[in-house]
Backbone as numpy.savetxt, mean C-alpha at the origin, in Angstrom:
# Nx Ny Nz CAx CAy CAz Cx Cy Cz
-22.28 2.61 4.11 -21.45 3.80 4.20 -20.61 3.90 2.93
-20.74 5.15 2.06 -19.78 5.55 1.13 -18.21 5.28 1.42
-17.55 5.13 0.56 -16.09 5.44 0.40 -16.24 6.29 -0.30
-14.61 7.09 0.31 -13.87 8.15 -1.19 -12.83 7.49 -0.94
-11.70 8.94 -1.45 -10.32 8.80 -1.53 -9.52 8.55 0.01
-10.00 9.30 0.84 -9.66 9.41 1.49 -9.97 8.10 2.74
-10.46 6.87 2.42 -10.89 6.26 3.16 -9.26 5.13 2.27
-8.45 5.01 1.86 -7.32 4.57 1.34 -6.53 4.62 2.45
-6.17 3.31 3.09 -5.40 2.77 3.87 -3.77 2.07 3.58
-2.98 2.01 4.41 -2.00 0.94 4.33 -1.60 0.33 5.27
-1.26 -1.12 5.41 -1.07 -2.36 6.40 0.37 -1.91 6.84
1.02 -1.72 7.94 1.73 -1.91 8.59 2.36 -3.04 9.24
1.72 -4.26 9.07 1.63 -5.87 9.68 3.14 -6.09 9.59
4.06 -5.85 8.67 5.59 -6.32 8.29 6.20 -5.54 8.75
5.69 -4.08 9.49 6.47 -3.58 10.55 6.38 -3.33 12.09
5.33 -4.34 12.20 4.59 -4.09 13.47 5.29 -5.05 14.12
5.11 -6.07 13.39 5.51 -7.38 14.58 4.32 -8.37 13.66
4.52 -10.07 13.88 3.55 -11.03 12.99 2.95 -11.29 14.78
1.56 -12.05 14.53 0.43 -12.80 15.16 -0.08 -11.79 16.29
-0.60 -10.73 16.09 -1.00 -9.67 16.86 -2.32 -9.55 16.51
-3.22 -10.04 17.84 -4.87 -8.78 17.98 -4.65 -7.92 16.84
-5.54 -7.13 16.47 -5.80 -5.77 16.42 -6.89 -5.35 15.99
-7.35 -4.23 15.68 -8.63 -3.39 15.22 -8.65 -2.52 14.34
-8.98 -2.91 13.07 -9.00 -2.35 11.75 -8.96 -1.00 12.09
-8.63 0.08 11.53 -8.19 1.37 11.77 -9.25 2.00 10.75
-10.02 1.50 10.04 -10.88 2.03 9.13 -12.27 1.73 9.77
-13.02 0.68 9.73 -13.85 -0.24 10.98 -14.25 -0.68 12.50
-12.83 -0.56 12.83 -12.47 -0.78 14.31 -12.87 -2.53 14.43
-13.07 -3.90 13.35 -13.06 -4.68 13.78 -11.80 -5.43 14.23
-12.17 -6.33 14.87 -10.98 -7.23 15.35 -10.31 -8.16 13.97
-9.52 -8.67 14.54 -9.06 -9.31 12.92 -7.45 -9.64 13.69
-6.75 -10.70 13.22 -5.32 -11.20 13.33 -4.21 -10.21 12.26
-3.28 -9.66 12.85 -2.48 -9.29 11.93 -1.27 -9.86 12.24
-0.29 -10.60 10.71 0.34 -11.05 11.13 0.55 -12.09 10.25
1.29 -12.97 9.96 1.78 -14.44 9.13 0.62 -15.13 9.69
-0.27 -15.68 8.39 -1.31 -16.76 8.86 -0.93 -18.31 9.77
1.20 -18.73 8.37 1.53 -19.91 9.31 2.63 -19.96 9.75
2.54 -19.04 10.45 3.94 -19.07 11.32 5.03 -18.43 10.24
4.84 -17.97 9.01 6.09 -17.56 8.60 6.14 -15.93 9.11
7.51 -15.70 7.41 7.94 -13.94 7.94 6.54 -13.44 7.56
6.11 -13.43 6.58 4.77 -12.27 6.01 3.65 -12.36 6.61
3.14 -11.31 6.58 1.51 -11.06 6.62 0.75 -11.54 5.61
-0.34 -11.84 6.30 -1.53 -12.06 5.45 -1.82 -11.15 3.57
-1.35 -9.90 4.03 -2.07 -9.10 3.36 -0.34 -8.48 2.36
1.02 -9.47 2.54 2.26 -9.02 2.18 1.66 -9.25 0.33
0.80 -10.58 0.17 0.91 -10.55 -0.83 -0.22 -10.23 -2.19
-0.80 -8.89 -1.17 -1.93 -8.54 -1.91 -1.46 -6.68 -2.17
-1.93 -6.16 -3.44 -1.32 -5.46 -4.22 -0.98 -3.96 -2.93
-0.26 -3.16 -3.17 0.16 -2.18 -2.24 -1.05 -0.87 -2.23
-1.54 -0.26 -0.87 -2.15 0.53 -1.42 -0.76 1.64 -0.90
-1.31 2.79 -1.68 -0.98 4.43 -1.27 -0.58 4.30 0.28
0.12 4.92 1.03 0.39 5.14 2.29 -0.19 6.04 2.74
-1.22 6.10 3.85 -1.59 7.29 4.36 -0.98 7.44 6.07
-0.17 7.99 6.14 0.42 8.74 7.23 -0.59 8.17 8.45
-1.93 8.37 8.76 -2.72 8.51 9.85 -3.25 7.20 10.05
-3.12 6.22 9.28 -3.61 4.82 8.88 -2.74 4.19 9.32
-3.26 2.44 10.17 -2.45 1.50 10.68 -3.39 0.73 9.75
-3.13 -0.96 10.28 -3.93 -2.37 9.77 -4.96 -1.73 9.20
-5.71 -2.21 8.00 -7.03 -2.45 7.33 -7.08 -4.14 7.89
-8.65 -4.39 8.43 -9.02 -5.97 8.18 -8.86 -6.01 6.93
-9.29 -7.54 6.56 -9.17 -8.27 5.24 -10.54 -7.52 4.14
-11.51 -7.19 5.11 -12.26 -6.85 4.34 -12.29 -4.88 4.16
-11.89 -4.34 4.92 -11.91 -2.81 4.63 -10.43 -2.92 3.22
-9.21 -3.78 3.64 -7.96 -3.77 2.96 -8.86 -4.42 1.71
-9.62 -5.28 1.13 -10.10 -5.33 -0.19 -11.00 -4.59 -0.53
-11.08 -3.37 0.66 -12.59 -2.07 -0.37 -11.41 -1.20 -1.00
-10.17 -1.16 0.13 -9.18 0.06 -0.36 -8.78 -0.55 -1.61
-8.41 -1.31 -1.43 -7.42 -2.06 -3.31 -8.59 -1.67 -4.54
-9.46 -1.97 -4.27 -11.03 -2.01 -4.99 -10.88 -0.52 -5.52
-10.68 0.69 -4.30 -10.98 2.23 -4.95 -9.95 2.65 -5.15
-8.31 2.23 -4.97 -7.58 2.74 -5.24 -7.12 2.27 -6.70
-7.31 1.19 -7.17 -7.55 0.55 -8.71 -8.91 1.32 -9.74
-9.71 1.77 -8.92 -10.62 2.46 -9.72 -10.40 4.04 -9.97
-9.58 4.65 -9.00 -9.18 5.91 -9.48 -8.31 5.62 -10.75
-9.15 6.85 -11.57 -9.19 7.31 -12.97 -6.97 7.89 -12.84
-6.52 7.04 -13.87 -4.77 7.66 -14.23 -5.19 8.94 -14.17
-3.75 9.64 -13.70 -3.35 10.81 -13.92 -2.05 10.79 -14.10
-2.02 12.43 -15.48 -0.78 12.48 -15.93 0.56 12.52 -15.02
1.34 12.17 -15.59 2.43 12.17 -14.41 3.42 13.55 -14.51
3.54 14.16 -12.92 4.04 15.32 -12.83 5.70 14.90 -12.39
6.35 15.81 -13.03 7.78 15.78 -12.75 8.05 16.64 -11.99
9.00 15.82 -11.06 9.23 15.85 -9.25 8.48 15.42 -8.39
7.47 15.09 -9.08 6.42 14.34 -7.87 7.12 12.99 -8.28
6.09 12.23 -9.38 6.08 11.23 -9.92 7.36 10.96 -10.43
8.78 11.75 -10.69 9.77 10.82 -11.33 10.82 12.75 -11.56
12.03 12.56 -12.13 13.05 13.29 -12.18 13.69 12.53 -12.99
14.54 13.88 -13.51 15.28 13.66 -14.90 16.73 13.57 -14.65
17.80 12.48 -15.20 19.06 12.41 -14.78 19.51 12.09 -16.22
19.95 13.39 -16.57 20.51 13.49 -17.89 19.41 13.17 -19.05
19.21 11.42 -19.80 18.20 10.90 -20.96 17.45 10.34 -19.99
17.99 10.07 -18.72 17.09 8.89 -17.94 16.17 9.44 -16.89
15.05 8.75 -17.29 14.20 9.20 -16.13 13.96 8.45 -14.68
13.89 8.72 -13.95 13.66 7.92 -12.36 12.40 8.37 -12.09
11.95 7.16 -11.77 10.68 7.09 -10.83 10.85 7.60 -9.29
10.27 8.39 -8.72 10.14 8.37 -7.18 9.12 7.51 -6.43
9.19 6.85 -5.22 9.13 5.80 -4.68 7.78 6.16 -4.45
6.77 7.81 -4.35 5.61 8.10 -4.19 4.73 7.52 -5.45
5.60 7.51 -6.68 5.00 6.85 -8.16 4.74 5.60 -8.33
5.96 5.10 -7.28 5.44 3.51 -7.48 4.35 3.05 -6.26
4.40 3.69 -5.35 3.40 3.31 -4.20 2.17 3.45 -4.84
1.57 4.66 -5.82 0.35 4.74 -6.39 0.15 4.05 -7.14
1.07 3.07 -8.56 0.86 2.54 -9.07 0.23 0.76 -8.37
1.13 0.85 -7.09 0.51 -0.23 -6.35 1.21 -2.06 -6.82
2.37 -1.77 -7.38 3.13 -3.01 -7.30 4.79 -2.89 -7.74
5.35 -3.97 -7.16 6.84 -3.56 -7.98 6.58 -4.40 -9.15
7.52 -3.63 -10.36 7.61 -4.29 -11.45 8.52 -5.14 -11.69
9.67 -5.16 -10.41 11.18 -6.20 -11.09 11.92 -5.97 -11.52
11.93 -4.47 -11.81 12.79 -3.91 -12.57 14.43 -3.64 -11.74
14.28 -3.43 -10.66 15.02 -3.51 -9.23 15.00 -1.72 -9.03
14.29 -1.05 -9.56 14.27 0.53 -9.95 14.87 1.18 -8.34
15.24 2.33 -8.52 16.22 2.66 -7.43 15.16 3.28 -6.17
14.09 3.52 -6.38 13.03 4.15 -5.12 11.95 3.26 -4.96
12.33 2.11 -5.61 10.91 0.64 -5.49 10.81 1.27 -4.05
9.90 1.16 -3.45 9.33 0.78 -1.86 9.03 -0.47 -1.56
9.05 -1.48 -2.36 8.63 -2.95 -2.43 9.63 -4.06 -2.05
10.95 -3.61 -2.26 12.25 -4.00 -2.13 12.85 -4.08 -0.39
């Protein structure tokens, strides 16, 4: 089965609750979501962020490495102002939709990280 864009998921596991059943939302397989050993994170806390799609819960391990896979292969696009970032005086701000696509925090402690 093809992927597109639209087959781009995001894990919910760090707001769901850790060591939970569930059924991939892309697949429908079974799969653990949840801290592999007993800690705070998920499995999948420390693998790169995809895009958020509204209609999307858990990816398994393996649909969550097709999404990282096509959302790293979409081709950059220029960045639009007010989507991607706003102007405050010389300084520019990122919006928190810019960094979700880019797909990691940088450290910077930037004021709309979603990663934070």
């Amino acid at each position: 089965m093809g992927r597109d864009s639209r087959d781009v998921g995001v894990t919910l596991a760090s707001t769901l609750g850790h060591g939970r059943q569930k059924n991939c939302s892309k697949c429908g397989a079974a799969f653990h979501c949840g801290s592999e050993r007993g800690g705070a994170n998920c499995w999948c806390d420390n693998l790169p962020k995809l895009f958020p799609l509204a209609e999307r819960d858990c990816l398994c391990p393996a649909c969550f490495g097709d999404a990282i896979a096509q959302q790293q292969s979409q081709p950059k696009r220029p960045l639009v102002e007010g989507e991607d970032y706003y102007a405050e005086g010389k300084v520019i701000v990122f919006t928190a939709s810019h960094h979700l696509r880019r797909g990691y925090c940088c450290g910077r402690g930037c004021r709309h990280c979603p990663y934070q």
